[in-house]
C-alpha positions in Angstrom: 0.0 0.0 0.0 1.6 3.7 -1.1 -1.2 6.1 0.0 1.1 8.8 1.6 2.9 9.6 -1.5 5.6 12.2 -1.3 5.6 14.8 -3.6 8.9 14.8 -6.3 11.5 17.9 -5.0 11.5 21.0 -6.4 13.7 21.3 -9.7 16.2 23.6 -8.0 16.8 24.0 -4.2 16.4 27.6 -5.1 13.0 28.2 -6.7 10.4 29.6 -5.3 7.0 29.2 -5.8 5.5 32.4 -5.5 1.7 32.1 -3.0 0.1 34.5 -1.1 -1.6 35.1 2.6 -4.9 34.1 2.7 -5.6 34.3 6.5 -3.9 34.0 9.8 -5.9 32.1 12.4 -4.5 32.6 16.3 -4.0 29.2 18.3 -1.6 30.4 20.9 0.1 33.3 23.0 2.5 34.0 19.8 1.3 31.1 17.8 -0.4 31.2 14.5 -1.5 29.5 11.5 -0.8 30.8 7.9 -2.7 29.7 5.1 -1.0 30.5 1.5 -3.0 30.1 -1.4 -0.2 28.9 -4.5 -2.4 29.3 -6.9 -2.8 25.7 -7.9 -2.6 22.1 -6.2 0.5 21.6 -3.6 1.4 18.0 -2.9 3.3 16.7 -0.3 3.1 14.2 2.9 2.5 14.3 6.4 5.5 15.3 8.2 7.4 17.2 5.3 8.1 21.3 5.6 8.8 24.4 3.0 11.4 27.0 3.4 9.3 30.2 3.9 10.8 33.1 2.2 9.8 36.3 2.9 12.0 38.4 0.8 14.6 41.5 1.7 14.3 39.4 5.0 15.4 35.7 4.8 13.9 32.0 4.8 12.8 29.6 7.5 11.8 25.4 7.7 8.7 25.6 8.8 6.2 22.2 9.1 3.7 21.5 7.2 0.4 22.1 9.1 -2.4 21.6 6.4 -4.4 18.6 5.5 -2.2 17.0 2.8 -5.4 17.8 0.0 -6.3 21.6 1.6 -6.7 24.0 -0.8 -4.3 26.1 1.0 -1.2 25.4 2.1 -0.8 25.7 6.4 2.2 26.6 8.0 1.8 27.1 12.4 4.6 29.2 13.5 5.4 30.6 16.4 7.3 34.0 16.3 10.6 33.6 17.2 13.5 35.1 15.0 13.7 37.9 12.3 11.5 35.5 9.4 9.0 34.7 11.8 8.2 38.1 13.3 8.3 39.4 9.9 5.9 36.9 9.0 3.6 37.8 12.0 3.2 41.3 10.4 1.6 40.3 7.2 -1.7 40.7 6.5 -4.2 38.8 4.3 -2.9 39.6 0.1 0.7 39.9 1.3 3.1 37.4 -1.3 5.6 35.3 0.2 7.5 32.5 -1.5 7.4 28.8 -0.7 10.5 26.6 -2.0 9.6 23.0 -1.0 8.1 20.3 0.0 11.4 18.9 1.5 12.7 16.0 3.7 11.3 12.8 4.9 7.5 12.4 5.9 6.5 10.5 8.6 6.3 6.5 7.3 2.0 6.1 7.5 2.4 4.0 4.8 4.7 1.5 7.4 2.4 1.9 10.1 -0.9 0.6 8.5 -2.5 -2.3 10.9 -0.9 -1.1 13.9 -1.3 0.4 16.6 0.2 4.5 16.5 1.2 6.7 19.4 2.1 10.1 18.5 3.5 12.5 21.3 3.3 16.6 20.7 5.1 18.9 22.7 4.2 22.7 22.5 4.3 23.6 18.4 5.4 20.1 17.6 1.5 19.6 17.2 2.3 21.5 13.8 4.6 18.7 12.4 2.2 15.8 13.1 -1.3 17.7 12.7 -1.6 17.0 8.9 -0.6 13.0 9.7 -3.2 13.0 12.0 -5.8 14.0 9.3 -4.4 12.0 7.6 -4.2 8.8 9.6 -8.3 9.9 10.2 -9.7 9.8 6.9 -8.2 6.3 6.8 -9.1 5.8 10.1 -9.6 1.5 9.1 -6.5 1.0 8.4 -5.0 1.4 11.4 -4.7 0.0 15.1 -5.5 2.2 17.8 -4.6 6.0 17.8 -3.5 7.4 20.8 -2.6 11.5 20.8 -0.7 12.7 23.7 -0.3 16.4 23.8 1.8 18.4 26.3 2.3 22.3 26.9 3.6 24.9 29.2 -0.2 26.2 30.0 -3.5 25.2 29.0 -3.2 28.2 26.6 -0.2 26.6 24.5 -2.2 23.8 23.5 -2.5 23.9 19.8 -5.8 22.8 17.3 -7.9 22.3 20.7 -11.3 23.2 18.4 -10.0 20.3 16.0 -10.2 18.0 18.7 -13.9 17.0 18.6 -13.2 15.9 15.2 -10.5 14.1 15.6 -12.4 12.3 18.6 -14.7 11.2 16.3 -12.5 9.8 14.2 -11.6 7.6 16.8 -8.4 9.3 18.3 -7.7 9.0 22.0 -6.5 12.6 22.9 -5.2 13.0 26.3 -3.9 16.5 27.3 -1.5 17.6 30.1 0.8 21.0 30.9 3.2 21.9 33.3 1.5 25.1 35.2 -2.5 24.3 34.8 -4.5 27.1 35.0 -7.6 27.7 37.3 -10.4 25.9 36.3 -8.0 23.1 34.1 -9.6 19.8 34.4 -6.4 18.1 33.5 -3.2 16.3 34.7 -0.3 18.8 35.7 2.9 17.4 34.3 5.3 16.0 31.8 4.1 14.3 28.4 6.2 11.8 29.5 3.8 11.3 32.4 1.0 10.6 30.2 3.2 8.0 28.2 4.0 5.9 31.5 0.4 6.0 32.1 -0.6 4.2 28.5 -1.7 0.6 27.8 0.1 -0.2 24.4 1.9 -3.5 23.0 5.0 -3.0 22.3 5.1 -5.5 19.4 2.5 -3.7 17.6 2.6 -0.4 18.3 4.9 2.6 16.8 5.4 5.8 18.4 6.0 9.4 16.8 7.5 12.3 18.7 7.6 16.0 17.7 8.5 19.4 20.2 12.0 20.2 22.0 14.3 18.4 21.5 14.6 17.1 25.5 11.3 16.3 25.2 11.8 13.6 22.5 14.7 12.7 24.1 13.2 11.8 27.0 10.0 10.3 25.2 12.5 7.9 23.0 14.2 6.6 26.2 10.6 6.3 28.2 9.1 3.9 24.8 12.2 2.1 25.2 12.0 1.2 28.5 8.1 0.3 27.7 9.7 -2.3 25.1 9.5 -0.6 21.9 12.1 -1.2 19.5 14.0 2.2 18.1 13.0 1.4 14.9 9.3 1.9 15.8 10.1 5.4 17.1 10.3 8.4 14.8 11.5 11.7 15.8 11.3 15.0 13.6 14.1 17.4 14.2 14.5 21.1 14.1 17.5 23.0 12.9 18.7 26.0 11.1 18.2 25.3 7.6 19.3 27.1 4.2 19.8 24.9 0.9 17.0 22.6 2.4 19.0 20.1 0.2 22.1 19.0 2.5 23.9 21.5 0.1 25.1 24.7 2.9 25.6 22.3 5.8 24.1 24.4 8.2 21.8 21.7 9.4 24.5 19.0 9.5 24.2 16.3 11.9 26.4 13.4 13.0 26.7 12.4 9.2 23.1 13.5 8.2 22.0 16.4 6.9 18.3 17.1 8.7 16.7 18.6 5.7 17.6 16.1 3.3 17.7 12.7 5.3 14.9 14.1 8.0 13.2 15.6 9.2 11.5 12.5 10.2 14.4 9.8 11.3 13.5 6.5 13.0 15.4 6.8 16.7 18.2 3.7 16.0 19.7 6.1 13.1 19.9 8.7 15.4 20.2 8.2 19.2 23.9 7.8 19.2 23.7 11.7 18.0 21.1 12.4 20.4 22.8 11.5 23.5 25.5 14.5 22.5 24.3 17.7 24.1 24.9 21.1 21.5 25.5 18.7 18.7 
């Protein structure tokens, strides 16, 4: 079965495909969602990202966030550095350029007939939200979803209006932040927690991670001690990105490059790299 296609790369690393704001759609203290109309179909898969060019300013990576057959293409980004908060001041007509898709999606097609755990921390929601749609409208060929979701406040927690939906799609959503907030009905604590907490089989079930770094870190090493093999555990990485095709190095790491051989990497390839702080 190949359902998730990926879409072929760009013909050049360095053109742009030229799209334009549609809306912007709050989901967070300095979170958004930007929808970019290109003017005809964009293809990709579920865990892929465009460099987001904004020019006279610069480019960033930024996941994803759409529904891989939306008529617009989604990007949720928080505002961070010089791209991002110059994104934040567009408005609705504004053109921007979109070179992508690029890297590795997350492997759906693998994970048909089992069972799928995917963990979120903070905007790492972004990264996974269109393989949750995904994994939804062919909600039969799958095990059992489970979606664990962690953030600083119940304010950080991304899509929460989507969540009805994906509940009826039969997806287990449990929720949990660090500082709850009056009135939060929730568990107070680490994603992590609400792993340790979860009935799975670790024969048949595969686990994807997205947020900080640490986070995934510490998720990999708590599915491993719950008996899942690391090649059942996928991690998508952040890093400063250019080329976006292993060309300027900048995103070099241990011998991969993290926009050409990731973002998505299953944790054996990686967790000797991950154990090395700053690397």
């Amino acid at each position: 079965m190949n359902v998730f296609r990926v879409a072929p790369p760009p013909r050049s690393p360095w053109h742009g495909r030229p799209a334009r704001l549609v809306d912007v759609e709050p989901e967070a203290p300095g979170v958004a969602t930007y929808r970019f109309d290109c003017g005809g179909p964009f293809h990709f898969a579920p865990g892929q990202f465009n460099m987001l060019h904004l020019p006279g300013i610069g480019a960033a990576a930024i996941s994803i966030s759409s529904a891989p057959d939306a008529a617009t293409v989604g990007h949720t980004v928080r505002a961070v550095g010089n791209v991002t908060h110059a994104l934040a001041r567009l408005r609705p007509g504004a053109g921007v350029f979109l070179r992508g898709p690029w890297g590795k999606p997350w492997p759906l097609d693998a994970l048909c007939d089992r069972d799928v755990v995917l963990v979120a921390g903070g905007v790492g929601l972004a990264s996974l939200r269109s393989a949750i749609v995904a994994v939804g409208r062919r909600r039969g060929d799958f095990g059992r979803i489970r979606l664990l979701v962690g953030g600083r406040a119940p304010a950080d927690l991304l899509y929460a209006r989507e969540y009805p939906a994906w509940v009826r799609a039969d997806i287990d959503i449990r929720t949990i932040v660090d500082r709850p907030a009056a009135g939060w009905p929730g568990p107070a604590g680490l994603v992590t927690d609400l792993l340790a907490g979860l009935d799975f089989d670790p024969r048949r079930t595969s686990l994807l991670c997205c947020g900080p770094e640490p986070m995934m870190r510490a998720v990999a090493a708590a599915g491993r001690a719950r008996g899942l093999a690391a090649t059942d555990i996928f991690l998508s990485l952040e890093r400063n990105m250019a080329c976006a095709a292993g060309l300027c190095g900048l995103c070099q790491f241990g011998p991969t490059f993290v926009c050409r051989d990731g973002p998505v990497f299953s944790h054996d390839r990686i967790a000797p790299f991950l154990a090395v702080r700053h690397l």
